[in-house]
C-alpha positions in Angstrom: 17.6 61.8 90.0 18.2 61.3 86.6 19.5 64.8 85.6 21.9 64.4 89.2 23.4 61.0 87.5 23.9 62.6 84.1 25.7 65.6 85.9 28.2 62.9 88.0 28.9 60.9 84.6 30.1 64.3 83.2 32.2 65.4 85.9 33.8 61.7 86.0 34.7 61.8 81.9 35.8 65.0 82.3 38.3 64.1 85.1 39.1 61.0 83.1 40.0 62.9 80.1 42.1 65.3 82.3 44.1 62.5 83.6 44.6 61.2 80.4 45.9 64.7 78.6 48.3 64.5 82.0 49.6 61.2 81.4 50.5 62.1 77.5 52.1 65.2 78.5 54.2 63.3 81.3 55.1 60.6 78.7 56.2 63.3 76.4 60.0 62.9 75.4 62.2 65.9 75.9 65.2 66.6 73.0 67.8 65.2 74.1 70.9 68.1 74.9 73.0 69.4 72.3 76.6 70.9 73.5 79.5 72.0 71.9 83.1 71.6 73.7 84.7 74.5 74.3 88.8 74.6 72.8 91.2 73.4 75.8 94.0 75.9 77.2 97.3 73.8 78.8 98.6 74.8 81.7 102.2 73.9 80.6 104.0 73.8 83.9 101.7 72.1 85.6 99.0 69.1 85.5 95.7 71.6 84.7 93.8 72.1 81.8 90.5 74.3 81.4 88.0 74.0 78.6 84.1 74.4 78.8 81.2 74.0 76.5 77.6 75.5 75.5 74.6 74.2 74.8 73.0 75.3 71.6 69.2 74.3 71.9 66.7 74.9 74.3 66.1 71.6 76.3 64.6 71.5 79.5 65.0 69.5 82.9 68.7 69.4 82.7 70.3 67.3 85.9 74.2 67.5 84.8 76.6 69.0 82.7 80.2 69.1 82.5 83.1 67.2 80.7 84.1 64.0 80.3 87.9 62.8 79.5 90.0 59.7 78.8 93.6 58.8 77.9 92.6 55.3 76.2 88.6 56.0 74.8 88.4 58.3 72.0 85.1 58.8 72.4 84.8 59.7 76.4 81.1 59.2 78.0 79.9 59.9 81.5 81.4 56.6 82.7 85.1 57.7 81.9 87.1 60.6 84.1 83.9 63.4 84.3 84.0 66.8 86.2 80.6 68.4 87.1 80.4 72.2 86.6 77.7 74.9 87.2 75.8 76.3 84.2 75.2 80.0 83.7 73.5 81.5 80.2 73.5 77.8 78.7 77.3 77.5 78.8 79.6 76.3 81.3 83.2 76.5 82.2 85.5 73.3 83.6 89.1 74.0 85.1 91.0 70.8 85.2 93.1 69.5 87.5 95.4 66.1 88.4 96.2 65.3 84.9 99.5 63.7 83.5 102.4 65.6 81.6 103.2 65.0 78.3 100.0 63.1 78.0 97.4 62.6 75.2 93.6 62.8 76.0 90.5 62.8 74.6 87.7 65.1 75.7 84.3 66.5 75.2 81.5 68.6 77.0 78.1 66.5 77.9 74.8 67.4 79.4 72.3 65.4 80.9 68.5 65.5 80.8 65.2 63.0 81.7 65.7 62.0 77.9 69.5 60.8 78.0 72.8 62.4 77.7 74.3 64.2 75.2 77.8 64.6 74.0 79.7 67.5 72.1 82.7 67.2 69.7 85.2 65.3 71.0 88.8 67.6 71.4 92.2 65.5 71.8 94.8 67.6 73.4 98.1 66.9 74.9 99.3 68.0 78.3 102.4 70.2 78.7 105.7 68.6 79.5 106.3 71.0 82.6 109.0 73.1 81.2 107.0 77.2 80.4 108.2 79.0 77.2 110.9 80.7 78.2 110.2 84.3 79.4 110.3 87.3 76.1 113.1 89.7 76.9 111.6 93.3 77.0 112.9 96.5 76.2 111.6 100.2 75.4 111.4 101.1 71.6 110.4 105.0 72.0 109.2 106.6 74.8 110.1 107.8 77.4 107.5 110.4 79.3 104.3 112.1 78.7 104.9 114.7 75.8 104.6 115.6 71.9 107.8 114.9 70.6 109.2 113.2 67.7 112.6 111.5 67.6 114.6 108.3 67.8 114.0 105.8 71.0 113.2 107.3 74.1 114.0 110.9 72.6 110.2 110.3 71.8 107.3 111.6 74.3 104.0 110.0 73.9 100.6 110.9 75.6 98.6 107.5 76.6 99.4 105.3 73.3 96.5 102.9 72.8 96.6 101.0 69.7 99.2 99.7 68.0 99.9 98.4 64.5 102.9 97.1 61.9 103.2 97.0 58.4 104.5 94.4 55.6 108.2 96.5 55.6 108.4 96.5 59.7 107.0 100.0 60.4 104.7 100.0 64.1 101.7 102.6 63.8 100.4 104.2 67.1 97.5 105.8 68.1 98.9 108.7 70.6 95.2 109.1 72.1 95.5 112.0 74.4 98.2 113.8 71.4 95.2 112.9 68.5 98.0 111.8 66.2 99.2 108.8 64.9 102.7 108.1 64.8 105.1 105.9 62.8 108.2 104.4 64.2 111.1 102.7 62.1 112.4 99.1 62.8 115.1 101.3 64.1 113.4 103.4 66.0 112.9 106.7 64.3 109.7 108.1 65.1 107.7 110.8 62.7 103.8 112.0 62.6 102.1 110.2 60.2 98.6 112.1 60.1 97.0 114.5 62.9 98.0 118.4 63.9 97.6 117.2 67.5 94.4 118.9 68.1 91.1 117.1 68.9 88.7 117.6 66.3 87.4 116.6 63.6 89.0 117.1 60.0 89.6 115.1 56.7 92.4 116.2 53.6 96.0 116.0 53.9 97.6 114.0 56.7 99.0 117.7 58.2 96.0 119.1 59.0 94.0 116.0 59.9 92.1 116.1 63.1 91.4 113.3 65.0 89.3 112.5 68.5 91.4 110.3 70.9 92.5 107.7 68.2 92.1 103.8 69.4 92.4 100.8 67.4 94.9 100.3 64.0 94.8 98.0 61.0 97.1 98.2 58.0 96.1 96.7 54.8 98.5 95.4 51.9 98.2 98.2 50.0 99.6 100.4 52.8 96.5 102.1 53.5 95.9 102.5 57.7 92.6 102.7 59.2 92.0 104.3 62.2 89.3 103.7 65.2 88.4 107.5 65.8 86.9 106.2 69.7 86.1 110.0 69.9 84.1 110.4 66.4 82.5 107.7 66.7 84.2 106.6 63.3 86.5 104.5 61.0 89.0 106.9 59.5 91.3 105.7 56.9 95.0 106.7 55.9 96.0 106.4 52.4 99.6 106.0 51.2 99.8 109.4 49.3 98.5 111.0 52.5 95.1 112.1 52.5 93.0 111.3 55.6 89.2 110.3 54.5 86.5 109.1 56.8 85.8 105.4 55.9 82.7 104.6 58.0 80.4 107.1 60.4 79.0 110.3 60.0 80.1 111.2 64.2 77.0 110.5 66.2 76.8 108.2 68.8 74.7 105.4 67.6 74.2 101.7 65.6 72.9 102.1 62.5 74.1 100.2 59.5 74.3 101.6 56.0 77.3 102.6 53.6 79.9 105.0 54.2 78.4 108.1 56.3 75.1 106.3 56.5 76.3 104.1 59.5 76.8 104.8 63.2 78.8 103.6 65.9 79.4 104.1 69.7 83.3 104.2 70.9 85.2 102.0 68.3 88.0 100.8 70.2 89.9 98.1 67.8 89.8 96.8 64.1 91.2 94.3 62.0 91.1 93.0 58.0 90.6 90.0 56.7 91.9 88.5 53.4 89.3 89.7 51.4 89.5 93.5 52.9 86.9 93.1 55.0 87.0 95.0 58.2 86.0 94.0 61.8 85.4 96.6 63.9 84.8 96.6 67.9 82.1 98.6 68.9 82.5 98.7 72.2 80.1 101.2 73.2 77.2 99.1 71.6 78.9 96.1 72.5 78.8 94.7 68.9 81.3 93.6 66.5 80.9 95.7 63.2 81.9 94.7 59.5 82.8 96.5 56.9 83.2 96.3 53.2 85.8 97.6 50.7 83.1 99.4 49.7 82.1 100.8 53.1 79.2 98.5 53.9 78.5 98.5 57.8 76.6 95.3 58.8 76.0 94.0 62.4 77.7 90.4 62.8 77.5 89.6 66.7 75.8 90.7 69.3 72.4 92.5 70.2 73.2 95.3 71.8 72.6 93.9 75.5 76.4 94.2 77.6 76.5 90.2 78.7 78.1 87.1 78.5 76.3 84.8 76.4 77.1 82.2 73.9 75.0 82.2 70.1 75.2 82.5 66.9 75.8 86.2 65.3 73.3 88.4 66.9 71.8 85.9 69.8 75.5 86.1 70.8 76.0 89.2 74.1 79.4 90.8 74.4 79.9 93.2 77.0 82.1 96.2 75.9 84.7 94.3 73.2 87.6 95.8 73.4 90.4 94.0 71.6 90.0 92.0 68.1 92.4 89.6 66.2 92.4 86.8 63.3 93.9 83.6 63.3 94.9 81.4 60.2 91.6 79.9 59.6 89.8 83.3 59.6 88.5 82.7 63.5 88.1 85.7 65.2 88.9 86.8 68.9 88.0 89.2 71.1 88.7 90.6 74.2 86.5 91.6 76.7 87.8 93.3 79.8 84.4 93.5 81.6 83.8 89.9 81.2 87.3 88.7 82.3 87.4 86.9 78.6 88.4 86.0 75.3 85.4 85.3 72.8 85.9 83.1 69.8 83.8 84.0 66.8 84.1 81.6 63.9 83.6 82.5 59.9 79.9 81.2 60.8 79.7 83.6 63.7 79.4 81.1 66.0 80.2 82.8 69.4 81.7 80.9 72.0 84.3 81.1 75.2 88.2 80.9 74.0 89.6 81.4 77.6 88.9 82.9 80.9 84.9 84.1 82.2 83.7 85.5 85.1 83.9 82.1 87.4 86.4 80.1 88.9 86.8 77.7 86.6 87.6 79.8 84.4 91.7 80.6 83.5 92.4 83.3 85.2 93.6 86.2 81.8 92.5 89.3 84.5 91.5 92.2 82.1 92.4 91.3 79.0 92.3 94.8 76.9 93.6 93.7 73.5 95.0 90.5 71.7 97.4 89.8 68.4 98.1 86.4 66.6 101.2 86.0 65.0 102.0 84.7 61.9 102.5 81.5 63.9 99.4 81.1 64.9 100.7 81.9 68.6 98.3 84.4 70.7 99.3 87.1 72.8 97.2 89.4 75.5 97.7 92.4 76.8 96.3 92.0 80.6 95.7 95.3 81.6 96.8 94.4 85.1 100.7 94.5 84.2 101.1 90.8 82.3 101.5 90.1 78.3 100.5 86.7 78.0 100.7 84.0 75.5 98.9 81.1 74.7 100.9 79.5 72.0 99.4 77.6 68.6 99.0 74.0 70.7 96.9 76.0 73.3 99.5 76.2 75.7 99.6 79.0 78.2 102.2 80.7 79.7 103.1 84.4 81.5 105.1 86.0 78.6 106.2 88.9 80.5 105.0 91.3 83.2 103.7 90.6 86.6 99.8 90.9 88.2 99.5 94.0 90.1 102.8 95.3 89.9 103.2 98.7 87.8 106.5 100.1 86.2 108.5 100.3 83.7 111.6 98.0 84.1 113.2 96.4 80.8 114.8 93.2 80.9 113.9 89.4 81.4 110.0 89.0 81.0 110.1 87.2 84.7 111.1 90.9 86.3 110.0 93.8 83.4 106.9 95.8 83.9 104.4 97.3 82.6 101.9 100.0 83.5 98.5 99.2 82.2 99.2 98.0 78.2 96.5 98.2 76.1 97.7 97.7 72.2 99.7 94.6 71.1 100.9 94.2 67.6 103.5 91.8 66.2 105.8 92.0 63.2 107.6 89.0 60.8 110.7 88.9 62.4 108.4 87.7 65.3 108.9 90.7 67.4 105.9 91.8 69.8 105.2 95.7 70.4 103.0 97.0 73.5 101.6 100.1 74.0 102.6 101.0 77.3 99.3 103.9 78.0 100.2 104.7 81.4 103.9 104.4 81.3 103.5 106.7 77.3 106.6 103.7 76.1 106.0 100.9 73.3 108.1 98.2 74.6 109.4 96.0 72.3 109.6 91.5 73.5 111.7 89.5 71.6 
């Protein structure tokens, strides 16, 4: 009897100290959300915004998340104007709709756990005042059909230009893909062949007998040297001024090792850009990361991890799924298109990756497949949509149709509300303010002023 009463006394302080430990854990505080707002793009002929935000730690039991606004309250909460949204991947997007023109308010992501609520950086923005940026006026600069021919206008035959570039005197540089060259047009028009024999290969030495492999992405430096994207060597080729083609980064395999020089590997390079210290930012697309490089040929990794995705991060928790297109604004941000994802990434000097515009929901602005992406001196942004459209959101975040039409192929020149395009994919813009477009399937640059 006396062993069966010691047994029961165990049992019970067993199950009373099992209680307890679940009481503790219940009474356990969660960390309360942390979310960063996502910029705000203006719908400026009409009463819609759409913005977005991520949250950056790991916090659990999450019961609502969207954004919160207010014309009068700096400082919006849950209990001002709010719209709900769905959360994929930690981040969210919000389209925005029933606002006032010519309005200022204040806004900010916020997400909501057992713990409380939490709020991101507040963004004030102010609502278009219903009239669009009038429509660029198009018109072809060279090009005419598919061909190898130099010349002036549309004496000059291309074959599926890709990337496009301009220089500190008004020169535009083109990658003609499918003729392995790249050419270099005038301001007025006179086309010549910079570097390439127009056979695929592979070749360093002087620009004559240079071989590339279906030539991408441009970037010009100030000292006049052009680098190349060699998509089909899997390298970064450079161009020097006194004509000499070297091979900057990549040895030619398919891969994504870092290193120096020849040491590194990459995987379809499809667009670059530099940076005012020289630096290079390369899109590897076939890895899905974005690549820098050194004046002195150092290849890092600086976002992404290899997995195609959409997710938010920082640097190498950051997916990207296929980058395509890459530009810098004024304050050294970084975008990036990405067709696959319907999207335009912004990557800050920290390499915080978040959502610019656009995403694979509803709420997101609608950009279609945006394939690459310039910013002018003016801080205004401009997209080639490789559905037909060149689009512009300008330096207060204001978006607007700059030309072209969705789904509708051609090649007409004239007022941006009627031209066409058939499937642009490079976008460069020069001082005057002028915007090129590689035209691939129509083999034109067209020129919007």
């Amino acid at each position: 009897m006396k062993k069966t009463s010691t047994q029961m006394n165990l049992l019970l302080l067993l199950i009373i100290t099992v209680l307890g430990a679940c009481s503790k854990s219940d009474n356990v505080k969660l960390e309360l959300p942390v979310v960063l707002t996502g910029d705000v793009v203006i719908a400026a002929t009409s009463t819609s915004a759409w913005t977005g935000g991520s949250i950056t730690n790991n916090t659990a039991n999450i019961s609502s998340y969207g954004v919160c606004y207010s014309t009068t309250n700096p400082e919006p909460t849950i209990n001002d104007t709010k719209k709900e949204q769905t959360i994929k991947l930690f981040t969210f997007n919000s389209h925005l709709s029933g606002l006032v023109l010519n309005t200022v308010y204040y806004l900010r992501a916020y997400v909501t756990n057992s713990t409380g609520t939490g709020y991101g950086n507040v963004i004030q923005f102010k609502t278009g005042n219903g009239v669009a940026d009038a429509y660029g006026t198009v018109s072809t600069f060279a090009g005419s059909s598919q061909g190898f021919e130099n010349g002036t206008g549309t004496a000059v035959l291309f074959n599926r230009p890709t990337g496009v570039a301009t220089d500190a005197a008004g020169n535009v540089y083109v990658s003609d893909s499918y003729n392995s060259v790249i050419r270099k047009i005038t301001p007025d028009g006179v086309s010549s062949t910079l570097a390439g024999n127009g056979t695929f290969g592979y070749a360093d030495g002087p620009v004559a007998t240079a071989q590339f492999y279906v030539p991408s992405g441009l970037a010009v430096d100030a000292a006049g040297n052009v680098f190349v994207a060699d998509l089909g060597n899997n390298m970064i080729r450079k161009i020097s001024p006194s004509g000499i083609v070297s091979t900057f980064a990549g040895n030619g395999s398919a891969g994504y090792s870092n290193g120096t020089g020849s040491a590194a590997t990459f995987s379809g390079p499809s667009a670059l850009v530099i940076d005012a210290q020289g630096n290079l930012y390369v899109t590897d697309s076939g890895n899905s990361l974005i690549r820098q490089i050194t004046p002195a040929g150092v290849v890092t990794t600086v976002v992404g991890n290899r997995v195609a995705a959409f997710a938010n991060g920082i640097g190498t928790g950051a997916s990207l799924n296929k980058p395509n297109g890459i530009a810098l604004d004024a304050a050294g941000n970084m975008y990036v298109t990405e067709p696959a994802n319907k999207a335009i990434r912004k990557i800050t000097k920290d390499y915080l990756v978040t959502t610019f515009a656009g995403g694979l929901d509803t709420a997101s602005l609608a950009i279609g497949k945006p394939q690459a992406i310039n910013i002018d001196a003016n801080n205004n942004m401009y997209i080639a949509d490789g559905n037909g459209r060149i689009l512009k959101i300008n330096k207060d975040k204001i978006f607007t149709v700059f030309a072209g039409k969705t789904g509708t192929t051609g090649s007409t020149d004239g007022d941006g509300s009627v031209a066409l395009f058939n499937n642009p994919q490079g976008i460069a813009s020069d001082t005057q303010g002028n915007i090129y477009i590689a035209d691939y399937s129509n083999n034109r640059i067209r020129k919007i002023r």
